[in-house]
VEXTORZA-576204 format. One record per residue (C-alpha): x, y, z. Coordinates in steps of 0.2 Angstrom, whole numbers, plus 2048, in hexadecimal, padded with zeros to 3 digits. Layout:
! residues N
XYZ ...
END
This chain:
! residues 299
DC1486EE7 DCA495EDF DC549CECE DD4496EC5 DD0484ECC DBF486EC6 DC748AEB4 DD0479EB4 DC246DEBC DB7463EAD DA8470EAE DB447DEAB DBE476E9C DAD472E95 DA8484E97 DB9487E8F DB347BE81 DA1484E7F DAB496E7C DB848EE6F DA848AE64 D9D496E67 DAC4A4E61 DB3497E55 DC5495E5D DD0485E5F DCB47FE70 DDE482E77 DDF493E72 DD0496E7A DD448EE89 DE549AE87 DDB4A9E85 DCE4A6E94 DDB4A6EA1 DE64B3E99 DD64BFE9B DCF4B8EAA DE04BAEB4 DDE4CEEAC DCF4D0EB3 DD14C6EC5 DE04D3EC6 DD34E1EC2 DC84DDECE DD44DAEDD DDA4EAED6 DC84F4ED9 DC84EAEEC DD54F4EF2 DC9502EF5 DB7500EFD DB0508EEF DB74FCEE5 DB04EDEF1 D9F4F4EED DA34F6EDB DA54E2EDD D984DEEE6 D8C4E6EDA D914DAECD D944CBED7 D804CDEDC D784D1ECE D6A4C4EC8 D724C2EB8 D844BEEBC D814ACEB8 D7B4AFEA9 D8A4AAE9D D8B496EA9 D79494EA2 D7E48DE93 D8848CE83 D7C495E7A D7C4A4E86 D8D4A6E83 D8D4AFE72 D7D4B8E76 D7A4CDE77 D754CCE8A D864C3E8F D904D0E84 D874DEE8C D864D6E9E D994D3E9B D9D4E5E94 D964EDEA5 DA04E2EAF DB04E9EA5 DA94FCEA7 DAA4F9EBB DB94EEEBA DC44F9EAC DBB509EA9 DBF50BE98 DBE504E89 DD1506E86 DD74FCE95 DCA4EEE8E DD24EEE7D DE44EFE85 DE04DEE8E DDA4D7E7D DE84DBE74 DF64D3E80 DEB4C4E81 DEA4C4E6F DFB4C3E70 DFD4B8E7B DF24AAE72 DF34B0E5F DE04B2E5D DDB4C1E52 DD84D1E60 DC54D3E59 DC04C2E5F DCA4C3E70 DC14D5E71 DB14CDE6F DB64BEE7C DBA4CAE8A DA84CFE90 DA44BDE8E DB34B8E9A DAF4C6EA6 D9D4BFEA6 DA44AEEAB DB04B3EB7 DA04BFEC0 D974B0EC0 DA24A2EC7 DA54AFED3 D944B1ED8 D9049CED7 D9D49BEE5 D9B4ABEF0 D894ACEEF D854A2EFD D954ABF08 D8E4BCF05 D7C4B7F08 D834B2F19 D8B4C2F1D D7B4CAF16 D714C3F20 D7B4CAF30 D764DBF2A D6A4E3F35 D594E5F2A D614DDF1B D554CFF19 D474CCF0D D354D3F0F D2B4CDF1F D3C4C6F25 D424B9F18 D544B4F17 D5C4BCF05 D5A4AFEF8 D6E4ADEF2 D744B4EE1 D6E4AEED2 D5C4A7ED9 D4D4AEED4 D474BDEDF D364C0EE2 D2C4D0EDE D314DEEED D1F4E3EEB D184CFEEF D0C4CAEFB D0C4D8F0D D134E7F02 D224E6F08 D364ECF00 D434E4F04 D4D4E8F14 D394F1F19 D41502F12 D3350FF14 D2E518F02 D32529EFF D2C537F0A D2A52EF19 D3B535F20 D3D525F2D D4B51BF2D D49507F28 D484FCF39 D564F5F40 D60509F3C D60505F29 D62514F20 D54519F10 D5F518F01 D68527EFC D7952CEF1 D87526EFB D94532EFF DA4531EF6 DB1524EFF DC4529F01 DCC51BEF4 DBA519EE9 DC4523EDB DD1517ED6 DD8519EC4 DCF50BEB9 DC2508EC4 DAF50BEBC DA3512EC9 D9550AEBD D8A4FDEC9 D7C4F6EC1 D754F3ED0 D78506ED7 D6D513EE0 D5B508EE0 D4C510EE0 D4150AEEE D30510EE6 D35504ED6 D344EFED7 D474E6EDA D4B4D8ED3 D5A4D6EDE D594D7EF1 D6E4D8EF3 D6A4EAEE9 D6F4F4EFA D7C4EAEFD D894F5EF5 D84504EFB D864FDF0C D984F8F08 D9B509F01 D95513F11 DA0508F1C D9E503F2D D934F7F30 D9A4E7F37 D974D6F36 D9A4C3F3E DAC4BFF36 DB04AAF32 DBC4ACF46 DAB4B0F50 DAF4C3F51 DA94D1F4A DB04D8F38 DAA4E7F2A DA34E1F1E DAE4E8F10 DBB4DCF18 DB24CCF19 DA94CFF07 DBB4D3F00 DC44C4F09 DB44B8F02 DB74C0EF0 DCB4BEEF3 DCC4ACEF8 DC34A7EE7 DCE4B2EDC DDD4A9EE6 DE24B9EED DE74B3F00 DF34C3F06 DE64CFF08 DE24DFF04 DF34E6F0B DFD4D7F02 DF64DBEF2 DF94EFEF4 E0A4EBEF7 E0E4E1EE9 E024EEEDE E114FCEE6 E1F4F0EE4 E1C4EFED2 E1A4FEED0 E29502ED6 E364F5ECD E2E4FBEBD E3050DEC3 E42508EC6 E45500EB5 E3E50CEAB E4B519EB4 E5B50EEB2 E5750CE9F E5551CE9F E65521EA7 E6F514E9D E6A51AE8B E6952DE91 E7D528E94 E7F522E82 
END
């Protein structure tokens, strides 16, 4: 089940019911205004998938424990902790304040709502989006996670899916997840995982409107984690590790997270299918923009 159909089921018209009270809106316009900025952001985040940075990018939001906050009720929805959950996503998803308010505006628009409450509806939205996400490839990505040499919980646990509720790092044998050694031991974590340290920049990770802000980026190993999937990213970003794909062979892991990701947000061409259609807009508006410039320059 793709997003969008997610959106048009009975639990999602409900939830399209709980946002149209808690921002005071007529319930179609609501419903108008949801998919106008979803679809904004479901481009945005195919958009950051292009690069393997930008895969990483994802994956840090998809697995945070607090995606799924904004599902867990109607009175979550207007709360502080959504709004700021939701403003982060848009910080990794749009990188600047201006692009979020550009997104507003049109769907403002679009729907005839006033642009301060479709401004203050857009974290909420991204919230929701982050979180469906994570309800429906939580269980994918725990699968491919659970491939990764040493990527398993303390004493050799499976990874509890995203959203559950992690126990302390620090519990019973001592233990952190993946067994990384603290600081200072200089030792490599078994199975030839790597102590955490800054990754090295990626060719593509600079894409224009893509935050680098992860929330779950760069953990410190001598602090408790609440989320066993924090590594993950910085795995996708260092590239190279390879995994069991759906056909039985053996695929990276930026490929398989991003097709798992892709399917839901009903992308099916692929990474090379949506660069070209990214290129081949570019290009037609490239190509208008020059013939309306060439017919008035001839008045």
């Amino acid at each position: 089940m793709t997003i969008e159909d997610s959106l048009r089921s009975p639990e999602g018209q409900a939830l399209v019911a709980k946002i149209a009270t808690a921002f005071g809106i007529d319930e179609q316009k609501a419903n108008a205004a949801v998919r106008s900025l979803g679809d904004a952001l479901n481009v945005r985040i195919q958009r950051a998938m292009l690069s393997r940075g930008g895969v990483a990018d994802v994956v840090s939001l998809v697995t945070a424990p607090g995606a799924q906050r904004a599902l867990s009720g109607a009175d979550a929805l207007a709360s502080p902790d959504v709004a700021d959950d939701g403003n982060q996503i848009l910080d990794v998803l749009t990188g600047s304040k201006h692009v979020s308010r550009g997104i507003a505006a049109k769907t403002a628009a679009l729907t005839g709502l006033d642009s301060s409450t479709v401004e203050k509806m857009l974290p909420v939205v991204a919230n929701l989006l982050v979180g469906q996400l994570q309800k429906q490839a939580g269980p994918a990505i725990a699968k491919v996670a659970s491939n990764i040499p040493g990527f398993t919980g303390a004493g050799g646990s499976p990874l509890p899916l995203p959203g559950d509720s992690f126990p302390s790092p620090s519990a019973g044998s001592g233990a952190t997840y993946d067994d990384q050694p603290t600081r200072g031991s200089g030792s490599a974590a078994p199975g030839g995982s790597m102590a955490p340290q800054n990754p090295l920049p990626v060719p593509g990770d600079s894409i224009p409107g893509v935050g680098r802000r992860s929330r779950y980026q760069n953990p410190d190993p001598d602090q408790d984690d609440d989320n066993p999937y924090s590594r993950l990213p910085d795995i996708v970003r260092r590239g190279g590790q390879r995994v069991p794909d759906p056909d039985g062979g053996n695929g990276s892991l930026e490929s398989i997270i991003r097709s798992i990701i892709g399917n839901l947000l009903g992308s099916n061409s692929g990474v090379i299918g949506t660069m070209i259609k990214l290129f081949l807009v570019r290009w037609l508006v490239s190509l208008i923009r020059r013939a309306l410039g060439g017919a008035l320059g001839g008045r």
